[in-house]
N, C-alpha and C positions, 0 to 999 in steps of 0.2 A: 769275189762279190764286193762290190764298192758299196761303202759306210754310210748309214742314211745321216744327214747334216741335221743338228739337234737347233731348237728354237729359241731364244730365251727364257728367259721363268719371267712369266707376266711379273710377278710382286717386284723384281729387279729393274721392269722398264718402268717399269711410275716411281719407283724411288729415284731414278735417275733423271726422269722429265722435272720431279716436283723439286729437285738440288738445282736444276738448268732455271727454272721460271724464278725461283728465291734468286738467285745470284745477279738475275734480268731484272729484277724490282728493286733489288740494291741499286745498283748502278742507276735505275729510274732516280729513283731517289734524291742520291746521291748528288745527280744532275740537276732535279728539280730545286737543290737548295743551292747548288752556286750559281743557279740561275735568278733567285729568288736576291740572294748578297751580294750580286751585282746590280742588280734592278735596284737594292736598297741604296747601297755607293749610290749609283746613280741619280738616284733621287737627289740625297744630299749634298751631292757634288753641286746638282742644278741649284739647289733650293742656296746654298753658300755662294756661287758665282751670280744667279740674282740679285741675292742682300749684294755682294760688293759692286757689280755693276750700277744698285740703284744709288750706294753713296759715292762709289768712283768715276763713273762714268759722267761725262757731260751731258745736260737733257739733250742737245740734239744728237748726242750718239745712240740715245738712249730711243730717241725718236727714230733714227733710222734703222736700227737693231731689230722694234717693232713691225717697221714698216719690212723690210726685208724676209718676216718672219711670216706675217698677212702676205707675203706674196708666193711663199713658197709653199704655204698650205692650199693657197688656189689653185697654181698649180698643179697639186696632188690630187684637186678636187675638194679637200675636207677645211672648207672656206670656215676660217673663225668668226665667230657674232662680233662685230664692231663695236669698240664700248667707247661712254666719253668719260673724263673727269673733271670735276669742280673742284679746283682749289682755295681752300677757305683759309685766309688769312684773319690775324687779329687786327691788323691793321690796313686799311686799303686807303687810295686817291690816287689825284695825278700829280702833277708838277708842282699845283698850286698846293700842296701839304697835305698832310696824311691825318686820317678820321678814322675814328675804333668800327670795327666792322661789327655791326650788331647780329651778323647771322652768326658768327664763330661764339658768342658766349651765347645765343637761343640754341644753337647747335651740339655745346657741351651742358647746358642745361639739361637738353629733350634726352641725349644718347645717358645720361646719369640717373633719368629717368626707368630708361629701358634697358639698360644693362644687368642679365643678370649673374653672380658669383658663382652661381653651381655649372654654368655654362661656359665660364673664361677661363682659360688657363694661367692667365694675371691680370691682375687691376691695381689702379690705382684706387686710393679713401684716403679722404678728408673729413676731421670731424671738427666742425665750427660749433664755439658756444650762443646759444639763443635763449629764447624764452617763452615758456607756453603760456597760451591766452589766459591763465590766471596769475602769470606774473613768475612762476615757480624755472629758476633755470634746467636747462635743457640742451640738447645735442641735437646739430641737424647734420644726417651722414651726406657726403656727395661724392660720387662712384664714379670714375673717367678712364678712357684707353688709354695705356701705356703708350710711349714715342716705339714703332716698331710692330704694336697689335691693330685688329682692326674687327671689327663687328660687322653682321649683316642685317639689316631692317628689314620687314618689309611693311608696304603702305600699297594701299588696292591691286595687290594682288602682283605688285613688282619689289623686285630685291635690289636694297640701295647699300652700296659695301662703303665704311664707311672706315678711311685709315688714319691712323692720326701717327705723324711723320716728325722725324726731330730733325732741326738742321742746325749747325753751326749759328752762335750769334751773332745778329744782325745777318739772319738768312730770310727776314719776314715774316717771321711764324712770331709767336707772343713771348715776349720776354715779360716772364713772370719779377726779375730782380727790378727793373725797372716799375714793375705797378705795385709791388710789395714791401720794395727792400729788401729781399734777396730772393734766393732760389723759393723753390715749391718742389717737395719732393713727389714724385710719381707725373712731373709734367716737365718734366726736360731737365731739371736741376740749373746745371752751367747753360745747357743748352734750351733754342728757341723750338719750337714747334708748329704744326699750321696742321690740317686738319682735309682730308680727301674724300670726295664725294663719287662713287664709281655707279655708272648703270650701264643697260645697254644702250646704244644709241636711237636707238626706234622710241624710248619711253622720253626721250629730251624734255619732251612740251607737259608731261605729265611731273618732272622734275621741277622746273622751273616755277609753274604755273598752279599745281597745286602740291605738293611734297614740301617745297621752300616755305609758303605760307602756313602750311598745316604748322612746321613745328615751329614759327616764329608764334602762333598762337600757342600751339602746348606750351611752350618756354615762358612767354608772357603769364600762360591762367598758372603755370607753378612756381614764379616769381610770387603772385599774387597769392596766392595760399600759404608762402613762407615768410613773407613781408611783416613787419612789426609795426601794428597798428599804430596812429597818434591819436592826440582832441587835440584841437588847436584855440587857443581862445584871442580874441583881436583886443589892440590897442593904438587904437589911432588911423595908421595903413597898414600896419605890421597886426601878421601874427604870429604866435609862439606856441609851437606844437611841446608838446610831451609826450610820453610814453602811454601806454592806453589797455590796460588790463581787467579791463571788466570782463566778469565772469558769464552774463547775462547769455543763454544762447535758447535758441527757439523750443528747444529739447525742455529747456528748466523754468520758463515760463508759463506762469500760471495765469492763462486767458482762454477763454471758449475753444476747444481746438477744431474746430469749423472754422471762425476766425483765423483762427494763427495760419493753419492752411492757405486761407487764400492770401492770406500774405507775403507768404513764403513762396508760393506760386505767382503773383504780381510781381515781385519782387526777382524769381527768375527769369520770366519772359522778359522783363526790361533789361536785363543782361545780357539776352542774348539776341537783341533787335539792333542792335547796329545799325546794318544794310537795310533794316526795315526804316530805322528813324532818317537816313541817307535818303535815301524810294521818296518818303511823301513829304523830304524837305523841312522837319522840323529838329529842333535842336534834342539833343539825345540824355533830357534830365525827365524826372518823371516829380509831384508835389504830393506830400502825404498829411492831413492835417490829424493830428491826435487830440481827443477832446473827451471832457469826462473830470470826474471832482478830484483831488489833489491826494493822492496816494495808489492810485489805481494802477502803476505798474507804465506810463508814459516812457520815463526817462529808460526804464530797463527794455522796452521794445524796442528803443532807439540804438541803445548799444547790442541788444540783440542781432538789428535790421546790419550794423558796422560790424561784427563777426561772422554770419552769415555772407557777406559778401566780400568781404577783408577789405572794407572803404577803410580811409580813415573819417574823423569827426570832425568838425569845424562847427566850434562852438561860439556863435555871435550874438556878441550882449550890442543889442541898437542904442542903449544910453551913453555907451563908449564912442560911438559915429558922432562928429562932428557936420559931415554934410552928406551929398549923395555924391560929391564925386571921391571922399572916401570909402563910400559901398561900393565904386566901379571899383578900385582900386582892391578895396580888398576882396571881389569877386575873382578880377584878373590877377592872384597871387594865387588863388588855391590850385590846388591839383585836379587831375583827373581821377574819376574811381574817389569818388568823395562824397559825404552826409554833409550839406549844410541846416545846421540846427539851431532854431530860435523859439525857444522857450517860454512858454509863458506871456504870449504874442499882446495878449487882453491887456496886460497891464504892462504894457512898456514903460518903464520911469515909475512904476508904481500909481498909473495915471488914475485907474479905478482900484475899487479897494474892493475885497474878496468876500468881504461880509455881506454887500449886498442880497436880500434874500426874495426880495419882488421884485415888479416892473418899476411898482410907484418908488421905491425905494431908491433903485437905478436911476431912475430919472432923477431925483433929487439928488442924489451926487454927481452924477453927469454933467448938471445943469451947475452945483455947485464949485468944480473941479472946473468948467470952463468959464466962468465968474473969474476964479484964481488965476487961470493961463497956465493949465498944467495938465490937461486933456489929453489923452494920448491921441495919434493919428489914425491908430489903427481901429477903433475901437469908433461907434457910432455914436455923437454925443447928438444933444437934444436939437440943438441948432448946427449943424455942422455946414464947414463951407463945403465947394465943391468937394470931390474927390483929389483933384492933383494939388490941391492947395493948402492941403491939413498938412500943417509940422507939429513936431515936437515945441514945446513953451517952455526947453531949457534955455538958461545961457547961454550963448554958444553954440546951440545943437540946432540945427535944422536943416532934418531929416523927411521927406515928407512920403507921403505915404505914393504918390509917382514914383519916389526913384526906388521903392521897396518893391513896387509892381513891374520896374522895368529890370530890377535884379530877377527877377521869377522869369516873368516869360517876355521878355522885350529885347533889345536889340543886342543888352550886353551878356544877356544870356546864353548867347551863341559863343562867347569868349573859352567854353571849354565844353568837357565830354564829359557822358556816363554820370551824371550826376543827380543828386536826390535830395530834394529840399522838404525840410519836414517843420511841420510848427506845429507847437503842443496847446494846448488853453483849457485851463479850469470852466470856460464858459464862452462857447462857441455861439452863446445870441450875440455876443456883444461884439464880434469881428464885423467891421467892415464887409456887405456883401459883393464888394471888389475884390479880397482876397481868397473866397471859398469858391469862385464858378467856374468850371472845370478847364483845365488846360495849366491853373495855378495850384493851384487843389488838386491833383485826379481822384484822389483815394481818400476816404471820410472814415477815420477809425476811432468808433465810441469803445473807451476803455472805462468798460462800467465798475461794480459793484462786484466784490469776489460773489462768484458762481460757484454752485458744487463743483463741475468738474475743475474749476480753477484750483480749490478748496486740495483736489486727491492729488493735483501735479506738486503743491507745497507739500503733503504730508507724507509723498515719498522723494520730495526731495532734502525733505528734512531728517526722515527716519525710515528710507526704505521701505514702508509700509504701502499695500496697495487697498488692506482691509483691516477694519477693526471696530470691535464690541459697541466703539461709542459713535459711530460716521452713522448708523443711520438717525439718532437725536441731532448732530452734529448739521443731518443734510435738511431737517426740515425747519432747525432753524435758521440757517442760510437762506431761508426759501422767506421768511417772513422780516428780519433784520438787515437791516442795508452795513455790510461792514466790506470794508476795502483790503484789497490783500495787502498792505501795510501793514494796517490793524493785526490780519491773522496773520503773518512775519512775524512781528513783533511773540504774540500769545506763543507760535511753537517755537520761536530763541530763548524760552525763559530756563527750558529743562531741556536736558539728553534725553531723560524716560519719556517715551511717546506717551506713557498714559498719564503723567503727571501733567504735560504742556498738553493733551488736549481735553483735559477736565478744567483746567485753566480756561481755554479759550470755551467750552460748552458754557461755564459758570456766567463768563464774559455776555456770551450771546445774550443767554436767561437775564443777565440784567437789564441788557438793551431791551431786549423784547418787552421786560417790564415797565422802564422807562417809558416806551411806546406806548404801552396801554394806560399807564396815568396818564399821559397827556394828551392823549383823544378824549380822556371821560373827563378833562382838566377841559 
C-alpha cells in the first residue's frame, strides 16, 4: 500500500512567508536609502559645480551653458520659463564718466526694509548712531544680503529674486573702502559687490515700469522718515541750518481736535498730489496763515506741521533781506520737502506795535509810523501807495511787498517742490489783503483761546491724567475766562502733583474771572 504524502502545518507556512516579506522590506529599504545619499551627493555635487561655474567660468561660457541647457529641456518637451536679469551696479555711465546709480542704494534701502531675520539663514546689521526727534541718542538698525544670499519679493502678485553678488575689486559692484575708508563688514569687506534682479520674462514691462518706481518711492518715503530735521535761519543770501529737535507732535498738541484733524488731513493730501499738482499745471507748495493772540500755541503747530511730515524748517526773518533779488536767492537755495516760515508777518521791522487795541487807535499809529518812514509793507497803513510799491523804510532794506508775492505764488515759486509756506500773526486785520486771498493763503488757521478739550490734551500730557475731582470747576471756567495755553503750560509746570498745579491754575482762573467782573461794573 503506497504512503499517503502528508501537508505542511499551516502555523509553519506563515512563519516562513512572514521571514521571506521582512527580509523583501529590508532590502526595500535598504535601496530606498542609497537611493536617497545619492540623490543627496548629487544635489550637492550640482549646487558646488554651480557656485564654481558662476565665479570660474567666463559670462559667455556661462551663457552658453544656459543656452545649451534651454535647448535640451525642449527638446525633452519640459521647456523651462525664460527668465531676465537686471544687473544693479553702484556705479553706472558711459565713456563720458561714471555717476552713483541711485537705484542700487533705493534698492538696498527697500530689501533692508523687507528683510526678515527669522526667515534668512544670514544677514548682514549695521547699527548707525542717530537721534530721536527729542534730541535723545539712538540707534538706527539697517539689515542687507550677504555677497552669495539672495531673497525673494513679491509686488502684484509676481516673484522678484533678488541676489546680491561679490566680485573681485574693481569688478563694478560698490566699493565700500573707497566711500568710507575702508571695508564694511557684511558687504563685501576686500571685495566689491553689485546686486541681481531675477523675474520671469513675460512680467519685463511690469519690472521696469512699475516695480523700479515703486521702490525708488518706498526708499525715498524711508529716507524721509530717518532724515534729521534742521531750522535754517537766513543771513543776507546764505542760510544756516541746525539741528531741530522740537518735541511738538500732532498727538501732544493742545488745539480743538476737529481742527487738528483737518489739518493733519490737508496736510496729507498735499503730500500725496504730485501727479495731481503736475495734471492742472501749478506749482506743488500749498500757504497756511496762522493767526490768533500771542501765546496760543503758533509756533508749536509749526514744528508740529515739520515732524509730521519730516520737512525741515526755514526760518526767515524779512528785516535781514536787503532786497528782493536776495528773496530769489534765498528762495532758490532751499530745499525740497520744506516749511518756509515767517513769523509775526504784521509787524516786520516792528513796523506796528502790538498794544494797539482799536481801530481808532491803529489808525493813529499807522498814520504815525508812516509820518516816521518805518511802516511795514505788509501791513495796511492809512495812506498806502499801491500794492507793488510798498517797501520797507530801513536803510538799506528794500523789500517790497511784490517780490514777497512773487516768492508765494509767482514765477520764482516754481524754482522747487513739495513745499509749504506758512505765516503766523498776532492780528490778521492788519495784513495786506493781497497776502490772504486764496492760492497764497489756502488754509486760515485761528489758534484761539485754550478750549476745554485743549485744556485735557495738556493735563494728560503733563500728568497722565484723563479725569479728575477738580476738571469739572476747571471746565466752566474755561468756558467764561479767555486764557491761552501758554498761560495754562506755565500753571501745570509749577508742580509734579497734579492736584497741587491744578488748584494753582483753578485759583488763577477765579482771579481772572474776578478781574472780569470788576471791570464791567468799573
Amino acid at each position: 500500500m503506497k504512503p499517503r504524502s502528508r501537508e505542511p502545518h499551516p502555523p509553519a507556512a506563515a512563519a516562513a512567508m512572514a521571514t521571506s516579506a521582512a527580509a523583501e522590506g529590508r532590502r526595500a529599504l535598504d535601496a530606498y536609502r542609497k537611493a536617497l545619499a545619492t540623490a543627496a551627493s548629487a544635489a550637492a555635487y550640482a549646487v558646488m559645480a554651480r557656485s564654481m561655474a558662476r565665479d570660474l567660468l567666463p559670462k559667455e561660457l556661462q551663457a552658453a551653458a544656459r543656452w545649451a541647457a534651454s535647448a535640451a529641456l525642449a527638446r525633452l518637451g519640459r521647456r523651462e520659463r525664460e527668465r531676465r536679469t537686471l544687473v544693479v551696479r553702484s556705479l553706472g555711465g558711459d565713456a563720458g564718466g561714471l555717476e552713483e546709480n541711485l537705484f542700487f542704494d533705493a534698492a538696498r534701502a527697500y530689501l533692508g526694509s523687507r528683510l526678515d531675520p527669522r526667515a534668512m539663514r544670514r544677514l548682514g546689521l549695521t547699527l548707525a548712531r542717530t537721534r530721536d526727534d527729542g534730541g535723545g541718542a539712538s540707534w538706527r538698525r539697517r539689515l542687507f544680503i550677504e555677497p552669495g544670499d539672495s531673497t525673494v519679493d513679491v509686488f502684484d502678485g509676481v516673484e522678484f529674486t533678488w541676489t546680491c553678488v561679490g566680485t573681485p575689486r574693481g569688478g563694478g559692484g560698490k566699493t565700500k573702502a573707497a566711500k568710507s575708508g575702508g571695508g564694511e563688514a557684511g558687504t563685501g569687506g576686500d571685495l566689491d559687490f553689485l546686486l541681481e534682479l531675477s523675474f520671469d520674462a513675460e512680467h519685463a514691462d511690469a519690472a521696469l515700469e512699475r516695480y523700479v518706481p515703486f521702490i525708488m518711492d518706498a526708499a525715498e518715503d524711508a529716507r524721509q522718515r530717518e532724515r534729521r530735521l534742521k531750522i535754517c535761519m537766513n543771513e543776507g543770501r546764505s542760510w544756516y541750518g541746525f539741528s531741530h529737535h522740537h518735541p511738538a507732535t500732532f498727538d501732544t498738541l493742545a488745539m480743538d481736535p476737529a481742527q487738528k484733524q483737518a489739518i493733519v488731513d490737508d496736510l496729507d493730501l498735499f503730500a500725496q498730489r504730485r501727479d495731481h499738482y503736475r495734471r492742472i499745471g501749478k506749482a506743488w507748495k500749498r500757504g497756511y496763515l496762522l493767526h490768533g493772540p500771542p501765546g496760543t500755541g503758533k509756533s508749536s503747530l509749526v514744528a508740529a506741521m515739520a515732524n509730521h511730515l519730516r520737512y525741515h524748517l526755514y526760518d526767515l526773518d524779512l528785516s535781514r533781506v536787503r532786497s528782493n533779488t536776495d528773496l530769489q536767492w534765498l528762495l532758490l537755495t532751499m530745499s525740497n520737502k520744506c516749511i518756509l516760515v515767517i513769523e509775526d508777518i504784521d509787524c516786520c521791522c516792528n513796523a506796528i506795535s502790538r498794544e494797539a487795541k482799536t481801530k481808532k487807535s491803529k489808525s493813529k499809529l499807522v498814520k504815525a509810523q508812516t509820518e516816521q518812514g518805518s511802516s511795514s509793507p505788509f501791513t495796511t497803513p492809512a495812506k498806502p501807495k499801491s500794492t507793488d510799491q510798498k517797501e520797507l523804510q530801513v536803510p538799506g532794506f528794500q523789500v517790497t511787498l511784490s517780490g514777497l508775492l512773487n516768492l508765494i505764488d509767482g514765477l520764482w515759486s516754481t524754482s522747487g517742490e513739495e513745499r509749504i509756506i506758512v505765516f503766523t500773526t498776532n492780528y490778521k486785520d492788519r495784513l495786506d489783503p493781497a497776502l490772504l486771498r486764496p492760492g497764497r493763503m489756502d488754509m486760515h488757521i485761528h489758534m484761539g483761546y485754550c478750549s476745554w478739550e485743549a485744556f485735557k490734551t495738556l493735563a494728560k500730557n503733563y500728568f497722565l491724567v484723563s479725569d479728575h475731582a477738580m476738571f469739572p470747576e476747571i471746565q466752566e471756567l474755561l468756558a467764561e475766562v479767555e486764557m491761552t495755553t501758554a498761560e495754562v503750560s506755565e500753571m501745570l509746570l509749577r508742580s509734579n502733583n497734579a492736584d497741587i498745579a491744578l488748584q494753582g491754575l483753578k485759583d488763577l482762573l477765579k482771579e481772572k474771572k474776578q478781574g472780569n467782573e470788576a471791570g464791567r461794573k468799573a
